[in-house]
C-alpha positions in Angstrom: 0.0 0.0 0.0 1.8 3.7 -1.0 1.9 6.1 1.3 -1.0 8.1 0.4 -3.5 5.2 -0.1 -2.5 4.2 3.7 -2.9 8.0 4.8 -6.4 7.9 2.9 -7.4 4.3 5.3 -6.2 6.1 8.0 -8.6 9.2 7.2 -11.4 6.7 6.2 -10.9 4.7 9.7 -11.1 8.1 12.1 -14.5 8.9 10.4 -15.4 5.1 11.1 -14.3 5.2 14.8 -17.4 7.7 15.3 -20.7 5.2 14.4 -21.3 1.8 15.5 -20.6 -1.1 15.1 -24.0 -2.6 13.7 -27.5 -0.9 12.2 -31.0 -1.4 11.9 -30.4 -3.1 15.5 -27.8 -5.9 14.1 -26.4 -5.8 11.0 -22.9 -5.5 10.9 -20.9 -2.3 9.6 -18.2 -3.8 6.8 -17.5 -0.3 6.4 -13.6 -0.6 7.9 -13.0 -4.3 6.1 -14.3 -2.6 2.8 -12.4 0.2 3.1 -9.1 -1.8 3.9 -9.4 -3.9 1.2 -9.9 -1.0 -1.3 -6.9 1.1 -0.3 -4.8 -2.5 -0.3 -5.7 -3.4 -3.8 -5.0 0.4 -5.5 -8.1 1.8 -5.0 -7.8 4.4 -2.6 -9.1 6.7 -5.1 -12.6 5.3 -4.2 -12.4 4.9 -0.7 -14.3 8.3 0.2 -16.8 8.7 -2.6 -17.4 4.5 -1.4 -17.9 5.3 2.2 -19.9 8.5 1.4 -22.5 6.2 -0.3 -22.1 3.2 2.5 -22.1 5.8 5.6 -25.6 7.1 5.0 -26.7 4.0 6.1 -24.5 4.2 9.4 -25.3 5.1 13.0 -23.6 6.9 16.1 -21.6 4.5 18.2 -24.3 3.3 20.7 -24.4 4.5 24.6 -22.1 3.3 27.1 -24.1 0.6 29.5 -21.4 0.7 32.2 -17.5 0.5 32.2 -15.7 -3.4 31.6 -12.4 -3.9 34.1 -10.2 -6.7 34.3 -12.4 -8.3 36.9 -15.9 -8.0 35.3 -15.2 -9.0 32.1 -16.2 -12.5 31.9 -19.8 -11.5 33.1 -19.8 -8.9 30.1 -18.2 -11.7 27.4 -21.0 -11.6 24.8 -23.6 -9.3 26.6 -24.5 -6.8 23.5 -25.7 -4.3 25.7 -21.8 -3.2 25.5 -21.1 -2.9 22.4 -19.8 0.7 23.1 -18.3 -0.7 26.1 -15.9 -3.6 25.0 -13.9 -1.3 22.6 -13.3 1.5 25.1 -11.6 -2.1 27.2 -9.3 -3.0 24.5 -8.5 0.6 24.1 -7.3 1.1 27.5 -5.5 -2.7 27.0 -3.7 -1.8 24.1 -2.3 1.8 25.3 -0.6 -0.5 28.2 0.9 -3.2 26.3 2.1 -4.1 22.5 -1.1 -4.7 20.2 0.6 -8.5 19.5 0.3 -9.6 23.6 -3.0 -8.1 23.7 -4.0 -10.2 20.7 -2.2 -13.4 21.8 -3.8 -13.3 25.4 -7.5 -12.9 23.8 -7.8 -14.5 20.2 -8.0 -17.9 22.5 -10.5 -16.8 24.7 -12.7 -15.0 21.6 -12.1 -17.9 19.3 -14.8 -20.4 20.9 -17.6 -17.7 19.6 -15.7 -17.2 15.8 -19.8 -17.7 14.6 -20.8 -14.7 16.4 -23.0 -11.9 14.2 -22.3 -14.0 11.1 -18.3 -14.3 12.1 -18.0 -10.6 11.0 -16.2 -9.6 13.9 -13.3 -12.0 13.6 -13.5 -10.7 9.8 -13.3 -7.2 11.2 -9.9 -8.4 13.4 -8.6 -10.1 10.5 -8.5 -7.1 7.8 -7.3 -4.9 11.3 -4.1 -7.8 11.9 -3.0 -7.0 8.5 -3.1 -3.5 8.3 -0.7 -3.4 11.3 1.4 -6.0 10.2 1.9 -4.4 6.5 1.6 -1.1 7.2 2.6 -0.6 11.1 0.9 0.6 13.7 -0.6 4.2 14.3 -3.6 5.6 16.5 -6.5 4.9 13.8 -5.0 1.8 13.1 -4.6 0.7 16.4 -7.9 2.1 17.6 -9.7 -0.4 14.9 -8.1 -3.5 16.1 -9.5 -1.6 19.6 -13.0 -1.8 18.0 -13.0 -5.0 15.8 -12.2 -6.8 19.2 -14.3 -5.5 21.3 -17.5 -6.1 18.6 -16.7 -9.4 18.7 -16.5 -9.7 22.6 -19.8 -7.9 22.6 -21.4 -10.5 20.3 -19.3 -13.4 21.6 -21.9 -16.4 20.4 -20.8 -20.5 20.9 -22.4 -23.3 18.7 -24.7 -25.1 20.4 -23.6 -27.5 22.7 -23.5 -31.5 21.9 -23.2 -30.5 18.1 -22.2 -33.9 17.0 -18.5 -34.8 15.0 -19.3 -36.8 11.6 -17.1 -38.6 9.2 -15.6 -36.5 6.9 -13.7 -36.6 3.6 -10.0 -35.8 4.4 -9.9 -32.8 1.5 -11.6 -29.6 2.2 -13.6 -29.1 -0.7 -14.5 -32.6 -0.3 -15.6 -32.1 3.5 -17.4 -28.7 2.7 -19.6 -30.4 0.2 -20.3 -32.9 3.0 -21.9 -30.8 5.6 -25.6 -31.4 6.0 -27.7 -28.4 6.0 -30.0 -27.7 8.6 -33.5 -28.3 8.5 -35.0 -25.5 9.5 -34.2 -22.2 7.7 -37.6 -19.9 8.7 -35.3 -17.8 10.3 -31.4 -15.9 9.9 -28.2 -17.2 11.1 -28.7 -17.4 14.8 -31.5 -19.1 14.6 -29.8 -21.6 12.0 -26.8 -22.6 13.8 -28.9 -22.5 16.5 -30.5 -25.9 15.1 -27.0 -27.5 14.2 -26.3 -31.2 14.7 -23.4 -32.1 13.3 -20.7 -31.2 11.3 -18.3 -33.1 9.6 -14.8 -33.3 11.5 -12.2 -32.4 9.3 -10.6 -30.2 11.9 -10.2 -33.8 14.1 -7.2 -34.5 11.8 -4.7 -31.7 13.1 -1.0 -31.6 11.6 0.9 -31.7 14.4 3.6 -29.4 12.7 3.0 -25.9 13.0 3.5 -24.9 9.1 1.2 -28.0 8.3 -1.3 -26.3 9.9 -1.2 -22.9 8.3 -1.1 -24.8 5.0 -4.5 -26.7 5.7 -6.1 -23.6 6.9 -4.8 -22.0 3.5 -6.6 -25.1 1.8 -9.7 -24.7 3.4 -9.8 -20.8 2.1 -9.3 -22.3 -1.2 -11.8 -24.9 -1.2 -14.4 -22.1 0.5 -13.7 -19.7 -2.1 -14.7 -22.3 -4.5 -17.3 -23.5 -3.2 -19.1 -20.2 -3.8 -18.3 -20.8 -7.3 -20.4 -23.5 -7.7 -23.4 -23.2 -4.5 -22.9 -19.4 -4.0 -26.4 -19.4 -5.7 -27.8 -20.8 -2.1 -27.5 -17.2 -0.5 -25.1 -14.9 -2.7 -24.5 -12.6 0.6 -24.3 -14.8 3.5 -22.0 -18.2 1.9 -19.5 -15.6 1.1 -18.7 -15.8 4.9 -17.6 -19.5 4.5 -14.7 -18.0 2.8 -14.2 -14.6 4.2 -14.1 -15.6 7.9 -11.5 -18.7 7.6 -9.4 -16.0 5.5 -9.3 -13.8 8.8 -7.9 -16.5 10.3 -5.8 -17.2 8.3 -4.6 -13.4 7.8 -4.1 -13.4 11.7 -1.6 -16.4 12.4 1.4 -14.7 11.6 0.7 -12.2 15.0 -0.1 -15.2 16.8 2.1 -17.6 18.9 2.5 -20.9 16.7 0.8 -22.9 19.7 -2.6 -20.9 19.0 -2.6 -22.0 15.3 -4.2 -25.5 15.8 -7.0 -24.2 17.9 -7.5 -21.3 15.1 -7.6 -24.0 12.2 -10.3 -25.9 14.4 -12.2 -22.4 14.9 -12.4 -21.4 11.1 -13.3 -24.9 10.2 -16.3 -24.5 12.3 -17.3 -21.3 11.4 -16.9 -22.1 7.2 -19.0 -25.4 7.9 -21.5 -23.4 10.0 -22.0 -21.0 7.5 -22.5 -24.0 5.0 -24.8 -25.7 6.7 -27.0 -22.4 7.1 -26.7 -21.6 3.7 -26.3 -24.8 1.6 -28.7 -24.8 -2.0 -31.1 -27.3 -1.3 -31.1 -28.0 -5.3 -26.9 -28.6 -5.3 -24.4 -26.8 -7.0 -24.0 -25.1 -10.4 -21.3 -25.7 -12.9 -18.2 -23.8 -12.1 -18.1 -20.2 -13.9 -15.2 -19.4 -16.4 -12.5 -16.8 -15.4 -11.5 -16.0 -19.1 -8.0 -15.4 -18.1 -8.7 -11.7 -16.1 -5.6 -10.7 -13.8 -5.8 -9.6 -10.4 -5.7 -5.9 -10.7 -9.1 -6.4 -13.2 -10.7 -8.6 -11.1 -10.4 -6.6 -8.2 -11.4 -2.8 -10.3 -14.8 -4.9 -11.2 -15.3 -5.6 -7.7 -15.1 -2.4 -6.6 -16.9 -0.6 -9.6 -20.0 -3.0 -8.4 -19.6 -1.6 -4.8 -21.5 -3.8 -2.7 -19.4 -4.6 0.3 -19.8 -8.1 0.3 -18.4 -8.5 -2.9 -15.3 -6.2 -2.2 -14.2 -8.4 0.5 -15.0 -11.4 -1.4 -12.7 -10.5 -4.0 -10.0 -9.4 -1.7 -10.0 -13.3 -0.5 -10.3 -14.5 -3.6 -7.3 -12.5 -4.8 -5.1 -14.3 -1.6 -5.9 -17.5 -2.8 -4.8 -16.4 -6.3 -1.4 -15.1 -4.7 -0.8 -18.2 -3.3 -2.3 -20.8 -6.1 -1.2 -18.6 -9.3 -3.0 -20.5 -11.8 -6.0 -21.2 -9.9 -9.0 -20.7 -12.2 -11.5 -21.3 -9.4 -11.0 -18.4 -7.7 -11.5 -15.8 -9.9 -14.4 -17.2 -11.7 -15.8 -17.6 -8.2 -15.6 -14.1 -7.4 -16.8 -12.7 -10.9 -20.0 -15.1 -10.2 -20.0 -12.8 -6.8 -20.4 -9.7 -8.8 -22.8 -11.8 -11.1 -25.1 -12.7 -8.2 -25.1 -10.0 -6.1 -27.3 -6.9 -5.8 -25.2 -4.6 -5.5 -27.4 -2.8 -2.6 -27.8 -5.8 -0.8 
């Protein structure tokens, strides 16, 4: 990222810092992982006349319902009734200590609720993880890893318990197409996962070297991102989340401890295959789309000319997996069927 495309994020991110964190009561504001991804990918250019057009949709940061300290916090873990509260705590944290040891001492503790408000909080931490470790850290910068934490300790959701382990193919794409989806859909995510199972246990079969793991985690991104090529039809918004939040993941290992990487592999597994179950076409999948050979830098600029969020941050996964599989056809054409099956108001 040059120089003035990170001072433009860092603009972008100070106007951020002053609305919430949801709207319309929950849904989730993709306003700073939009906004990343657009001044990463050399559109910076947009990032203001994008977030002029988002914004209006945006609201003030909510009231403060009383102050979190190192001894109440447990009791407030997942209680949205601090949403303004939680990020004022990892504020304060993260003014005491290096952003990396305040990550390390809470990623294992938030992990366990990855699936919380449609795993857009650890998507939030994940675009925030590699802003400071690409760019460095600043105030805005480290203020949004502030907020993107403490959304997702104010919406800090588990699975249901006694959610059974199934067989499971030992490739990803294999597994994903594996999970059963639930069987009653009359209602949104929460209600979904809330009538989970089972899901298939690919996660049970964990490298026990450290580099292994990072590489299966990169290979369930792929497969994800793929997947959406072919059953992205289900729900075009939501399944791109089976992709999006492993990638977060994935994006955050390299601030972590090594140790922590199993345990993360095993959380992004469960949130992709959550999100899959939710979301699964009933009718199958579609043939895979065609790529037609476009690069990066065009797939990306079509992204972002069709402006929907959802889409942006799809294609900024899409365009990992393309960095680290050149050749791969899948991802692309996934992400161009994105921008094919998306409103882009939605």
């Amino acid at each position: 990222m040059d120089t003035h495309a990170a001072g433009t994020l860092d603009e972008a991110l100070l106007r951020l810092h002053a609305t919430g964190p949801e709207f319309k009561g929950w849904l989730s504001n993709h306003a700073p992982m939009a906004v990343e991804a657009l001044a990463r990918h050399g559109q910076g250019a947009r990032v203001h006349r994008w977030l002029d057009a988002y914004g209006g949709r945006l609201e003030e940061k909510p009231a403060s319902y009383g102050r979190i300290t190192t001894e109440n916090w447990a009791a407030a873990l997942g209680d949205a009734r601090h949403l303004a509260d939680w990020p004022v705590y990892f504020a304060e944290r993260l003014a005491e200590r290096p952003w990396r040891e305040v990550l390390a001492e809470w990623w294992p503790l938030l992990l366990p609720g990855i699936t919380a408000s449609a795993t857009h909080p650890v998507i939030r931490v994940g675009h925030a993880v590699r802003l400071l470790l690409a760019e460095g850290g600043n105030a805005p910068r480290i203020a949004e890893l502030a907020h993107a934490l403490g959304y997702w300790a104010a919406r800090h959701q588990r699975l249901p318990a006694g959610v059974a382990v199934l067989p499971a193919p030992d490739g990803a794409e294999a597994a994903l197409r594996a999970v059963r989806p639930v069987s009653d859909r009359s209602g949104g995510i929460n209600h979904r996962l809330g009538g989970l199972t089972g899901l298939p246990g690919w996660a049970e079969r964990m490298p026990e070297d450290a580099d292994a793991v990072r590489e299966r985690l990169a290979g369930l991104v792929q497969a994800a991102v793929g997947y959406y090529g072919t059953h992205g039809h289900g729900e075009p918004v939501m399944l791109v989340h089976a992709a999006t939040a492993p990638n977060a993941v994935l994006r955050t290992l390299p601030a972590l401890p090594r140790a922590l990487w199993p345990a993360s592999l095993a959380a992004a597994w469960q949130a992709a295959a959550g999100v899959v179950a939710a979301y699964a076409p009933p009718g199958g999948p579609l043939p895979p789309g065609e790529a037609g050979g476009i690069t990066a830098r065009e797939l990306f600029e079509r992204a972002a000319a069709h402006g929907n969020e959802h889409v942006i941050k799809f294609a900024d996964t899409a365009l990992d997996v393309m960095a680290a599989r050149p050749g791969d056809q899948a991802a692309p054409a996934a992400a161009l069927r994105a921008v094919e099956l998306t409103d882009p108001d939605d």
